[in-house]
Each structure stands twice: as C-alpha cells, then as structure tokens.
N, C-alpha and C positions, 0 to 999 in steps of 0.2 A: 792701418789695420782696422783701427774703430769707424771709419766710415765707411770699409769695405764693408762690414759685420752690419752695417745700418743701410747699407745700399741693398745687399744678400736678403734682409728683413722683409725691407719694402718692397721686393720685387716677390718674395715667396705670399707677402698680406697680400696683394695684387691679385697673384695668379688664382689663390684661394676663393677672392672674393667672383671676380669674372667666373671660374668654375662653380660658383652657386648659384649664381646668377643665371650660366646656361640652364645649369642641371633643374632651376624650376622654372620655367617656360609655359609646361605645358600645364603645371600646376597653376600656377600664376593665370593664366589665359581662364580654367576650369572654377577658380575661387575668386576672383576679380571682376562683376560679371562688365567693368567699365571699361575695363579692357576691349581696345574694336577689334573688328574682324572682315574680314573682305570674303565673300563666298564667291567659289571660283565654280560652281557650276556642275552638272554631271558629266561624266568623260565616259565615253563609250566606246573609247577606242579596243579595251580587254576583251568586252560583252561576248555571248553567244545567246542568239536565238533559239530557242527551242521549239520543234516545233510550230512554224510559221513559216514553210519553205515560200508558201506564195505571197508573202510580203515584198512590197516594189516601194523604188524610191526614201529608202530607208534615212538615206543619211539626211537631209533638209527637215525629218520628224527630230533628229535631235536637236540641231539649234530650236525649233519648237518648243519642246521641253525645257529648254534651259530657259527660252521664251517666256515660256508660261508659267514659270517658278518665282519667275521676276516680277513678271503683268499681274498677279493674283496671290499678293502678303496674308492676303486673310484665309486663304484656304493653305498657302505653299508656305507655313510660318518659321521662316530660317529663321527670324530676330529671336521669334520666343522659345525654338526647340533648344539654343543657346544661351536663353535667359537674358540676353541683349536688349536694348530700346530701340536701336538702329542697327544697321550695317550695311558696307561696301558691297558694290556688286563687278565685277571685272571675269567675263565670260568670254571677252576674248581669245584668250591661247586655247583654251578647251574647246571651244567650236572650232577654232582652225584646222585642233586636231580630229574634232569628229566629221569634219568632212571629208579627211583623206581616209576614213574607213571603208575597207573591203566587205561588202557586203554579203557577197560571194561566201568569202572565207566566216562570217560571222557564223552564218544559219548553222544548225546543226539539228541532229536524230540522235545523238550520244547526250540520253539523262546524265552519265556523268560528268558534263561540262559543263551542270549548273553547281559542281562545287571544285571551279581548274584553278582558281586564283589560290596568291597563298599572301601573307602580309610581305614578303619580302617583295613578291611581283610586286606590289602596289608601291614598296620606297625605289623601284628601279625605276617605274613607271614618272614620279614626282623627282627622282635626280634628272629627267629628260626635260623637263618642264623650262619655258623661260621666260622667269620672273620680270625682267630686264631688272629695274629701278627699285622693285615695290619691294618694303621690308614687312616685318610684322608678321602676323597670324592670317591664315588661310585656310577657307574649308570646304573640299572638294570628295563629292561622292562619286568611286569608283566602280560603274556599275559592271558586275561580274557577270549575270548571265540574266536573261528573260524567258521565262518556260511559259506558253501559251497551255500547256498541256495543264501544268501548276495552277496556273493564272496566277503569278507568281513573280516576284523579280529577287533577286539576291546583289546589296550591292555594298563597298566597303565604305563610312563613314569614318571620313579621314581628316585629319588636322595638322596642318603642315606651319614647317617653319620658312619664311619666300624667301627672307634673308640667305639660310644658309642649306636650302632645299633638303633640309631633313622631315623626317615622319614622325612628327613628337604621337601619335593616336592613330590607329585605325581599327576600327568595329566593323568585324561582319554582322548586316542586320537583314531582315527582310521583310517585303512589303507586299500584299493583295495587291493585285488588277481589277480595275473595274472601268467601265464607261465603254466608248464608242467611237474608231478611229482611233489610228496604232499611237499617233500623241496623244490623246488623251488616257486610253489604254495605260501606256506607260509610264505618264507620268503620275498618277494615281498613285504608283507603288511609292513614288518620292515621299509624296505628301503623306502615306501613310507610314515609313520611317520617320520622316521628322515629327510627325504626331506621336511617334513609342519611343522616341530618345527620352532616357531613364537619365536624366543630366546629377541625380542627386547620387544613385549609384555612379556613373562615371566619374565624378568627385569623390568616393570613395575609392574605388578602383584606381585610382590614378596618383591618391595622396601621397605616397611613397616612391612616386614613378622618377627614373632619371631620364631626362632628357638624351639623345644620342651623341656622343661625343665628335667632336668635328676635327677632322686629319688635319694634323699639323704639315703644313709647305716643305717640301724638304728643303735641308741646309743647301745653301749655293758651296757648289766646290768651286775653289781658288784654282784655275785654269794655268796651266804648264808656263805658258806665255809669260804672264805675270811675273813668277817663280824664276824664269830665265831671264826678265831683266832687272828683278831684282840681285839676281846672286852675280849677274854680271856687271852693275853698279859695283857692286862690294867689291870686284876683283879688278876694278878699274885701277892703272897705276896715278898715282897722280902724276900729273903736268911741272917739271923743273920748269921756275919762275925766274 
C-alpha cells in the first residue's frame, strides 16, 4: 500500500511538473532572449490582393521575398525584432506552399478582405504545416491581405511550437508599401513590422499567458479477439495425465 501511495506521488510530481513546463513555452521563448529560433518565412498562401487585378506572375515574387528577408539582415532585422544575436532560417515548407498559390483566386475588389483572417484560421493554417524532424520555436508571418489602394499589407506575426504544431502567439500587425516592383513593393511592408515589433509589451502581454494544451492519444481499446481467448484459456478443461 505505501509504495503504491509513493508511486501515486511520483507520477501526480511528474505530471505537474511537464504541465509547467508546457504551459511556459511561450514565456520562456519571450524572457530568454538565448533561447534560438528558426524563422520560417512569409506564407502567402491566406493573402488577398487588393486592388492590383493586373499583376502577373505573382507567385515566383514570393519566394523573392522570403529571398530578400534572408539576402539583407540589416534592413529585414528578424535576429533584433526578437532581441536574438542569431537565428535559423528554413523556408522551405513555406515556399513550397507559396508556389501552389491560386493567383486567380487571390486578387480581389472586396475592401473587406483586407480584414478575412481570424487567429484561429492562422492555428489551422500551422496544424497543416510539416515540420518533419525540427523541434523548438518557429516564427512565421502569415500574411492576410495586400491593398495597393492602402499601400498597405496586414499580416499575422506568429510563434509557433514545430514540435507539437501549436500557436503558442500571433499578432495582427501592419506595415506601409513602398519602393518599386511588386517584391520589393511588398516586401517593404515586412521589414516595416519587424521594425514596430514592441517586444517589451509583447513580454508583458504574454507574462501570464498558457501555452495550448496538447490532446491526449486516445486509450487503445482491448479488441473482442484478445477477450475470447482469454476467457477461452480459462474454460479450457484440463488434460487427464
């Protein structure tokens, strides 16, 4: 009985401690600035166009962008809008996805689809992702819509967990257009959110935050099979010897 009461202990200290452990993640990430991170790039698969029916060749401008976010630290400062010395870059999944974008289907005339996204769209959007291997922290802006009319881009600034493809953060923010040629255009707007990321408020804002809770596996049920030759062992007669 007393080592049951001590197995009972050690299993509830356990569960306890791993459950604080989830629950500050995104704390941890936000007050640690040694903590690394891997930036995954802009994803443009949500977007809408505003306003630029006669833009061609759209999708090959977004690898571009993720391009030039990479080629050019000192202008596109991912390390310092997160207060980091370094960081990961892995743009892979995200351009694979931005190439299968409908171009077609992006453009739009409807002002209100420069505000269609919601945070949940954005944790559907990151449970579809695949991470393969890569654990840890990732940070991926999901860009919502581009109004030429605005000169304008609206996109969400998100923080994800690769491990277990949750949305520990995401900030709708937005950024001015400026320049010439639709990547540079557009990427502009980047560089001018990671320039207004308020990192000491989002450390306030987030001090109290729980991380998302991750679905337990359901129980394996004990299959009929099993049960029948079990009970039929048990009704087996013995063998006179």
């Amino acid at each position: 009985m007393i080592i049951r009461r001590v197995f009972t202990l050690t299993i509830l200290i356990c569960s306890c401690f791993i459950s604080v452990t989830h629950a500050q993640k995104l704390k941890n990430f936000l007050e640690n600035t040694d903590t690394p991170f891997t930036w995954l790039g802009v994803d443009f698969t949500q977007a809408r166009l505003l306003g630029d029916a006669a833009a061609t060749d759209i999708n090959r401008h977004f690898t571009g962008i993720n391009d030039v976010i990479r080629n050019e630290p000192k202008k596109y400062d991912v390390k310092g809008a997160f207060h980091r010395s370094s960081v990961d870059f892995d743009l892979s999944e995200t351009n694979a996805r931005n190439a299968e974008v409908n171009v077609d289907k992006m453009k739009s005339e409807n002002p209100g689809d420069y505000n269609h996204l919601k945070p949940e769209d954005v944790t559907k959007l990151v449970k579809g992702y695949k991470f393969a291997d890569k654990k840890g922290i990732g940070v991926l802006f999901v860009m919502e819509a581009m109004s030429k009319t605005e000169k304008e881009a609206a996109m969400y600034v998100t923080v994800v967990d690769m491990g277990t493809h949750n949305v520990l953060m995401t900030e709708r923010m937005t950024g001015k257009a400026q320049g010439f040629g639709f990547r540079n255009y557009w990427a502009y707007t980047v560089h001018k959110v990671l320039e207004h990321i308020d990192y000491k408020k989002l450390k306030e804002k987030y001090a109290d935050a729980t991380d998302p809770v991750e679905e337990a596996p359901a129980p394996k049920k004990e299959t009929k099979t099993v049960v029948a030759k079990e009970e039929k062992a048990k009704k087996a007669p013995k063998k006179k010897g």
